[in-house]
Biopython code that builds the backbone (N, CA, C, O; Angstrom):
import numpy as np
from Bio.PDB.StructureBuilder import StructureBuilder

atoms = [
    (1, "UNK", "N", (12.771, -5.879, -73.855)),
    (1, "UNK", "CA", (12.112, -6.810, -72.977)),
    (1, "UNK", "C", (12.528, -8.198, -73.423)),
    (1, "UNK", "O", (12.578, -8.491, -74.618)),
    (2, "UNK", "N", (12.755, -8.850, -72.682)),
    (2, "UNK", "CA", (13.650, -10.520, -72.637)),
    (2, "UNK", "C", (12.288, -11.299, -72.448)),
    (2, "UNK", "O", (11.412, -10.901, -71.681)),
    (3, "UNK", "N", (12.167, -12.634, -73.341)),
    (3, "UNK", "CA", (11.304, -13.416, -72.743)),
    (3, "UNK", "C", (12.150, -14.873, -73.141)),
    (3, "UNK", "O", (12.949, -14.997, -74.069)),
    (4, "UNK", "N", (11.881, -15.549, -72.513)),
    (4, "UNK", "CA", (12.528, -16.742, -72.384)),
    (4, "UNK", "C", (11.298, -18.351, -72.539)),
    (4, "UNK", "O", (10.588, -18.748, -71.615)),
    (5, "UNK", "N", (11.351, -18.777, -73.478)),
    (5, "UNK", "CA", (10.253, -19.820, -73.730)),
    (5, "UNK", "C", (10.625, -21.498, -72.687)),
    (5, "UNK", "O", (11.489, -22.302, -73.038)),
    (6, "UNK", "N", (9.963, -21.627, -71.750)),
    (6, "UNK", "CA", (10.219, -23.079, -70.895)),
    (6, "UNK", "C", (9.488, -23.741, -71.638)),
    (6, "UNK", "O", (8.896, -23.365, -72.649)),
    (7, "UNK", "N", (9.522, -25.316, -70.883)),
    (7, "UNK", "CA", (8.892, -26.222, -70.153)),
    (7, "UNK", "C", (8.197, -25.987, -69.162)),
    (7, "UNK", "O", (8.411, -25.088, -68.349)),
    (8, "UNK", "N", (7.374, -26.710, -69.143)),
    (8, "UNK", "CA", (6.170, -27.310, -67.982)),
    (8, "UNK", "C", (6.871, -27.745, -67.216)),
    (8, "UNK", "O", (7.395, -28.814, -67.528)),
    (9, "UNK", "N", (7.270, -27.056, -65.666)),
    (9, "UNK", "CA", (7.824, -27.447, -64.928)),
    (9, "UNK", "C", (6.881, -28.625, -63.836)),
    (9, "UNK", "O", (7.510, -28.911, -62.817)),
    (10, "UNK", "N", (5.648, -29.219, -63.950)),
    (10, "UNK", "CA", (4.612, -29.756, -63.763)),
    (10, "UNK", "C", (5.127, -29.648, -62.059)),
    (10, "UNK", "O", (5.881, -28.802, -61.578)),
    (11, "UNK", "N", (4.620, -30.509, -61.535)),
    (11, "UNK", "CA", (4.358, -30.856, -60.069)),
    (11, "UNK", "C", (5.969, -30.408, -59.529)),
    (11, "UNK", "O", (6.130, -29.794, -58.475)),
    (12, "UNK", "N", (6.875, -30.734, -60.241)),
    (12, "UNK", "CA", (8.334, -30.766, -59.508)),
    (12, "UNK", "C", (8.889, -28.940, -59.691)),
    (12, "UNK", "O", (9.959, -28.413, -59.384)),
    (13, "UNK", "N", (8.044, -28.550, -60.110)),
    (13, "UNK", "CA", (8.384, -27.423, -60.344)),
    (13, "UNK", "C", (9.809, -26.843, -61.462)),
    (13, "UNK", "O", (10.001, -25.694, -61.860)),
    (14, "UNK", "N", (10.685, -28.156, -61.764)),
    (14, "UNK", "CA", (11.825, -27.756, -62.624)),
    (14, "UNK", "C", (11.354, -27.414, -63.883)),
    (14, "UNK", "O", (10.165, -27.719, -63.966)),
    (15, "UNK", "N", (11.881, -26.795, -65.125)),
    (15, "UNK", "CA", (11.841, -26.454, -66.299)),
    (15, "UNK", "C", (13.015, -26.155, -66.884)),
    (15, "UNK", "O", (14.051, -25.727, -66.375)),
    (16, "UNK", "N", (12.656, -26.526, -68.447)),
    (16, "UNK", "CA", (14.111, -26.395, -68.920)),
    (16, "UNK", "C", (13.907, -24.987, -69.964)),
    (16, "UNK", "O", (12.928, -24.532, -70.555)),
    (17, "UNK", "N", (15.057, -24.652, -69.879)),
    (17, "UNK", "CA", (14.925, -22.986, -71.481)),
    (17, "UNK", "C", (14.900, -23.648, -72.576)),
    (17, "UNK", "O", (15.747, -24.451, -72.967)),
    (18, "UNK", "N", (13.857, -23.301, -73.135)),
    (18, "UNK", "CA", (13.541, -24.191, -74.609)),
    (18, "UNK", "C", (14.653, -22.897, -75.685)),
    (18, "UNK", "O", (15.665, -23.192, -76.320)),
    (19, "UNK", "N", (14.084, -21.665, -75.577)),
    (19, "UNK", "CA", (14.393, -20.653, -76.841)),
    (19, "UNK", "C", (14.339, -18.663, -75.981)),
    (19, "UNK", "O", (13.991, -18.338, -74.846)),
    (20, "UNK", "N", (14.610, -18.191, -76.609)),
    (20, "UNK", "CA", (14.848, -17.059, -76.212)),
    (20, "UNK", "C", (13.961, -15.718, -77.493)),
    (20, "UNK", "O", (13.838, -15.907, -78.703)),
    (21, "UNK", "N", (13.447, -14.371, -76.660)),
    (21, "UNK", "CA", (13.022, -13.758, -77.804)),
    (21, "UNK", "C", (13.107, -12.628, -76.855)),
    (21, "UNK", "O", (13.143, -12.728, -75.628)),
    (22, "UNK", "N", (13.150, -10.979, -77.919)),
    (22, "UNK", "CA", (13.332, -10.354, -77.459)),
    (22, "UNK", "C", (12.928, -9.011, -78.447)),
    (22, "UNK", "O", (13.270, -8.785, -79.608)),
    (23, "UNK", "N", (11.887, -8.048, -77.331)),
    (23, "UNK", "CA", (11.467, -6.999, -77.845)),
    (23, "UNK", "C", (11.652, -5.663, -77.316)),
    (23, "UNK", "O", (11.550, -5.398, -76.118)),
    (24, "UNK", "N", (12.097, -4.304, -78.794)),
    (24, "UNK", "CA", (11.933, -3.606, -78.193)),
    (24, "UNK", "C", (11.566, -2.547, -77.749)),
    (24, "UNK", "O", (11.949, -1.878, -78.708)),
    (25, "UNK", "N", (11.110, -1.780, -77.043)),
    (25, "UNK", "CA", (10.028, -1.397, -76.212)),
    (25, "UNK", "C", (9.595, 0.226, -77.077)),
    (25, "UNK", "O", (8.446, 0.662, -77.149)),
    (26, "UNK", "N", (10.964, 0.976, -77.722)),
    (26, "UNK", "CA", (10.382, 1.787, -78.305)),
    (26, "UNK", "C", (10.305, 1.941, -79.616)),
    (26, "UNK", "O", (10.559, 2.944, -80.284)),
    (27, "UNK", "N", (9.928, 0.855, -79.962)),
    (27, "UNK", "CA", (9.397, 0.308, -81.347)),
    (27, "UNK", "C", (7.773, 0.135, -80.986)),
    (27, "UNK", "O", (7.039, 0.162, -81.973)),
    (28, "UNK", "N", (7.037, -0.062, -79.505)),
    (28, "UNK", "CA", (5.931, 0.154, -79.628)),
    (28, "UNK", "C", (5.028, 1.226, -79.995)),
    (28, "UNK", "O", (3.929, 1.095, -80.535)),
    (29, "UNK", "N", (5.661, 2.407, -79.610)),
    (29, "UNK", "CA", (5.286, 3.904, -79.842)),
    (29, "UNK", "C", (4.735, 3.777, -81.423)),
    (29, "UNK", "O", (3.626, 4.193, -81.759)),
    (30, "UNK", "N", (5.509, 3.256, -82.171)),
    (30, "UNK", "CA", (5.032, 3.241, -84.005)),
    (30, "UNK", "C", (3.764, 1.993, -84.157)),
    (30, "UNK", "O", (2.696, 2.061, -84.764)),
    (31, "UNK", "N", (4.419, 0.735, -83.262)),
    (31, "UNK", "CA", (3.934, -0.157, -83.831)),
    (31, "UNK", "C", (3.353, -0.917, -82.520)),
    (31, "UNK", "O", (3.920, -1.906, -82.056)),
    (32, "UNK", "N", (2.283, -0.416, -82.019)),
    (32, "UNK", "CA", (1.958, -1.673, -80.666)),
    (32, "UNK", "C", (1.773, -3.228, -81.250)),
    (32, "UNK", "O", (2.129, -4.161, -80.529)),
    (33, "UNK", "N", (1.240, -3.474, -82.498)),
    (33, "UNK", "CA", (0.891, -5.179, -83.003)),
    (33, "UNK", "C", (2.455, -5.369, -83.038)),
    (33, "UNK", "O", (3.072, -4.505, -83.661)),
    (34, "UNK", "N", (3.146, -6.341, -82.476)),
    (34, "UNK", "CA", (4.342, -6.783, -82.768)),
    (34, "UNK", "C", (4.585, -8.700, -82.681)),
    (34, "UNK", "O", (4.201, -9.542, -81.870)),
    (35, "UNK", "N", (5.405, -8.775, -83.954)),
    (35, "UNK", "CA", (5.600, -10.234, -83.687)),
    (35, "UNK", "C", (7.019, -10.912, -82.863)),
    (35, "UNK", "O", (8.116, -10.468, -83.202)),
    (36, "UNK", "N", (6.973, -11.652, -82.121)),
    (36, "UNK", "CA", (8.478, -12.239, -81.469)),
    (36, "UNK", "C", (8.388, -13.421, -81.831)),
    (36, "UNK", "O", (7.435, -14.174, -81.630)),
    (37, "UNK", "N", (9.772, -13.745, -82.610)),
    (37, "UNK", "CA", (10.199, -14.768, -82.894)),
    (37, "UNK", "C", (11.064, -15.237, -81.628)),
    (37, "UNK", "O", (11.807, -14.377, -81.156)),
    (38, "UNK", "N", (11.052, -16.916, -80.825)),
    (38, "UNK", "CA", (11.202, -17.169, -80.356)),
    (38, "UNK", "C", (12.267, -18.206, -81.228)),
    (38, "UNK", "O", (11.918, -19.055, -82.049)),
    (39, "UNK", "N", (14.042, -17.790, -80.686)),
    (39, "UNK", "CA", (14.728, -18.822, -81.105)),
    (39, "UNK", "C", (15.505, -19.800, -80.230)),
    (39, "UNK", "O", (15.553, -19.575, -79.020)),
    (40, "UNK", "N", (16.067, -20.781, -80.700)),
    (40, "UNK", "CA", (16.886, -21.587, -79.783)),
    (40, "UNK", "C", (18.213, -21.777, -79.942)),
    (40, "UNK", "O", (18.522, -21.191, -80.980)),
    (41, "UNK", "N", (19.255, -22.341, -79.407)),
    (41, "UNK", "CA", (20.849, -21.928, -78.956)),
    (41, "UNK", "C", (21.386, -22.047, -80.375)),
    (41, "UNK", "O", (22.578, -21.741, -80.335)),
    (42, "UNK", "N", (21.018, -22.357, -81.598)),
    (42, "UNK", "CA", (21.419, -22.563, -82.590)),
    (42, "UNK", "C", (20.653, -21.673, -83.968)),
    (42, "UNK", "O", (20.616, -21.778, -85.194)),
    (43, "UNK", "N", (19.969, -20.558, -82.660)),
    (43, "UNK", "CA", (19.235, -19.844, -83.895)),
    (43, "UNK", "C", (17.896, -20.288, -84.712)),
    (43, "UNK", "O", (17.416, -19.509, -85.535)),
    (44, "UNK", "N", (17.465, -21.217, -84.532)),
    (44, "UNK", "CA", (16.449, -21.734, -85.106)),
    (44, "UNK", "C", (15.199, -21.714, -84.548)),
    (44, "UNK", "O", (15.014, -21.970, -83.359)),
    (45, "UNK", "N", (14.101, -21.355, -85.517)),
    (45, "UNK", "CA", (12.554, -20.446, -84.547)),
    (45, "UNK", "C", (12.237, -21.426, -84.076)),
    (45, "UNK", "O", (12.286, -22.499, -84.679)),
    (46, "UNK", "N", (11.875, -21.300, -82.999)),
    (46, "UNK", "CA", (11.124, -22.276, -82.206)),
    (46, "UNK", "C", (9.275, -22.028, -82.286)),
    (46, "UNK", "O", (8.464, -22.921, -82.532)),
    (47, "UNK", "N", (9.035, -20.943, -82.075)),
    (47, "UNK", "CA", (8.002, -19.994, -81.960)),
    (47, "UNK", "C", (7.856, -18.885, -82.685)),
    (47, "UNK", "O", (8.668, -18.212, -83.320)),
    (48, "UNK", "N", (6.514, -18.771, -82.472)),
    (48, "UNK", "CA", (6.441, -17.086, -82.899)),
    (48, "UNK", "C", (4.533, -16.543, -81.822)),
    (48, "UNK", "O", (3.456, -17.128, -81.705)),
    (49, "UNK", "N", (5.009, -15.362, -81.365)),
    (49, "UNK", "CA", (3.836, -14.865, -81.010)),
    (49, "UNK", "C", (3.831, -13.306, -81.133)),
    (49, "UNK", "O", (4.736, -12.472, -81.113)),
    (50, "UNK", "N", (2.417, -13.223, -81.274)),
    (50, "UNK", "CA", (1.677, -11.643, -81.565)),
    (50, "UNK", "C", (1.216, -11.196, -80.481)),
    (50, "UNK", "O", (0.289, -11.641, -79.804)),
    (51, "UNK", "N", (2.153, -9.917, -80.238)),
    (51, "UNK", "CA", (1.351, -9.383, -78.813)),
    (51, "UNK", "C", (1.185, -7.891, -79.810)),
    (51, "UNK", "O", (1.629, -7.533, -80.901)),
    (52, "UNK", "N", (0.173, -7.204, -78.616)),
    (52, "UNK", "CA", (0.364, -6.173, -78.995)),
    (52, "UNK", "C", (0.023, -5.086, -77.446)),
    (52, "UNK", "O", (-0.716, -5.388, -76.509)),
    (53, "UNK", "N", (0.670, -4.066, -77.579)),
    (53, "UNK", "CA", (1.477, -3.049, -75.902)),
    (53, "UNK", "C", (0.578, -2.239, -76.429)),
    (53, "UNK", "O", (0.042, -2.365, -77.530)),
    (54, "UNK", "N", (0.356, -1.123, -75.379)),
    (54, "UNK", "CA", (0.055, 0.326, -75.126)),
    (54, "UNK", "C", (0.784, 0.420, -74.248)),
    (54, "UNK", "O", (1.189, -0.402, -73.426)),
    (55, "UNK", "N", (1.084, 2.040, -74.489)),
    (55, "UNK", "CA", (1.637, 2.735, -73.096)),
    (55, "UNK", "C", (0.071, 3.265, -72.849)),
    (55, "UNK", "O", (-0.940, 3.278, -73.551)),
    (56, "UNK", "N", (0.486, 3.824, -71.092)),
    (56, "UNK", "CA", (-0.836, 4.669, -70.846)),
    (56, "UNK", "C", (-0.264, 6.095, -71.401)),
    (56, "UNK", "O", (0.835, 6.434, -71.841)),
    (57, "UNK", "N", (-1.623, 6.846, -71.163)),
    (57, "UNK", "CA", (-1.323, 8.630, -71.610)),
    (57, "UNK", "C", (-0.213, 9.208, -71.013)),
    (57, "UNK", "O", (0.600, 9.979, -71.522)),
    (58, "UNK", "N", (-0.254, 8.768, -69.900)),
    (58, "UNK", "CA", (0.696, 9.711, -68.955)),
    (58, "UNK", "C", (2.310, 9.088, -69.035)),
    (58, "UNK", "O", (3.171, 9.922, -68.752)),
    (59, "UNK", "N", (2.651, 8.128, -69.283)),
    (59, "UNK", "CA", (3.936, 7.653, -70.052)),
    (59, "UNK", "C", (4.258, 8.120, -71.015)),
    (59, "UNK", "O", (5.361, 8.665, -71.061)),
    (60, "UNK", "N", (3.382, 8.085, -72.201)),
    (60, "UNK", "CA", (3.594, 8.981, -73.323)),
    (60, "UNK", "C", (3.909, 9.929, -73.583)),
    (60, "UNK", "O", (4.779, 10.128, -74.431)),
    (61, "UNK", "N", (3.129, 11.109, -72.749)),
    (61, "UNK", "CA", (3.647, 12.242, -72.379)),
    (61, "UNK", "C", (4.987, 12.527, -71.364)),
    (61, "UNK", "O", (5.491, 13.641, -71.226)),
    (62, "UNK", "N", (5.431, 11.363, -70.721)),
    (62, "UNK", "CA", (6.866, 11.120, -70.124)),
    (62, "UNK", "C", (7.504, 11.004, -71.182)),
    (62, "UNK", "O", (8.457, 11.779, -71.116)),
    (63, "UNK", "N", (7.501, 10.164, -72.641)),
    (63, "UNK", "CA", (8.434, 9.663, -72.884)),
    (63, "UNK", "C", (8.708, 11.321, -74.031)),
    (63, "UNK", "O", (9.827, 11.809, -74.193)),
    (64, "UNK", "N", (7.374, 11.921, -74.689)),
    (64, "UNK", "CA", (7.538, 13.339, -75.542)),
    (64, "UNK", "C", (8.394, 13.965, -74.611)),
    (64, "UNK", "O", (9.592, 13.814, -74.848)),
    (65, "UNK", "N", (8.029, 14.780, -73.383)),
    (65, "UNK", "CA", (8.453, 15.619, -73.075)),
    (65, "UNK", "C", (10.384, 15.018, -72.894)),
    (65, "UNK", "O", (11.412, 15.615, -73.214)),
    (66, "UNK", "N", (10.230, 13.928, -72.392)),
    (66, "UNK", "CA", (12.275, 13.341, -72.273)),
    (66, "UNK", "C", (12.745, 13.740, -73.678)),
    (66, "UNK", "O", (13.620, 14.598, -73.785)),
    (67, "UNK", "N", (12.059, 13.001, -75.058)),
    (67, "UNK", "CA", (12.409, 13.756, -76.322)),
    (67, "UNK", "C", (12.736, 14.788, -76.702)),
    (67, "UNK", "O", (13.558, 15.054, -77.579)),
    (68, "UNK", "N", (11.925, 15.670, -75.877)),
    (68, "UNK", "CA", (12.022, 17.463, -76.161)),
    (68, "UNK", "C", (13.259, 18.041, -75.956)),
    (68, "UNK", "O", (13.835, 18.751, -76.781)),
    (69, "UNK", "N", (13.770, 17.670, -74.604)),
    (69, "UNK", "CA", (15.048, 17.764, -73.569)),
    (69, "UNK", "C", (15.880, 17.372, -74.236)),
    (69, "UNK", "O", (17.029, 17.287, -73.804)),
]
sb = StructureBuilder()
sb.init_structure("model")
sb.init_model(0)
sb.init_chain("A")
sb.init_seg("    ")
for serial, (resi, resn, name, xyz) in enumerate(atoms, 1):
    if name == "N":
        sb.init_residue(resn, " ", resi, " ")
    sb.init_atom(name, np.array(xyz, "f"), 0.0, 1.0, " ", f" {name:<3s}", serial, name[0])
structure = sb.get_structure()
C-alpha cells in the first residue's frame, strides 16, 4: 500500500508531494500495529505514523485457504 504525504491544498485545491511511505499488506497477518516512515526525494524521514489493520474473518480465511493451494 503507497501513501504519499501532501500539502494543504487550501481553497485552490493544488498540493505539493512532500514524502512518500509504503506498507506491506502481508506483514499485517503477524503484525496489525505497524509503523510508516514517511520519506522525502533524498531519503530523509519526514514523518512517521502508527496505524494499525485488521483483515475481516472472511479474508482471512481467503487468504489460508490460497496458502493451502
Amino acid at each position: 500500500l503507497d501513501f504519499t504525504l501532501v500539502t494543504d491544498g487550501g481553497d485552490e485545491g493544488e498540493c505539493d508531494d512532500l514524502g512518500v511511505a509504503q506498507l506491506d499488506l502481508s506483514s499485517i497477518r503477524s503484525r496489525p500495529k505497524q509503523l510508516i516512515r514517511f520519506l522525502d526525494v533524498n531519503g530523509e524521514e519526514l514523518a512517521e505514523l502508527e496505524v494499525e489493520m485488521t483483515y475481516s474473518e472472511k479474508l482471512m480465511k481467503y487468504f489460508e485457504s490460497d496458502i493451502d493451494e
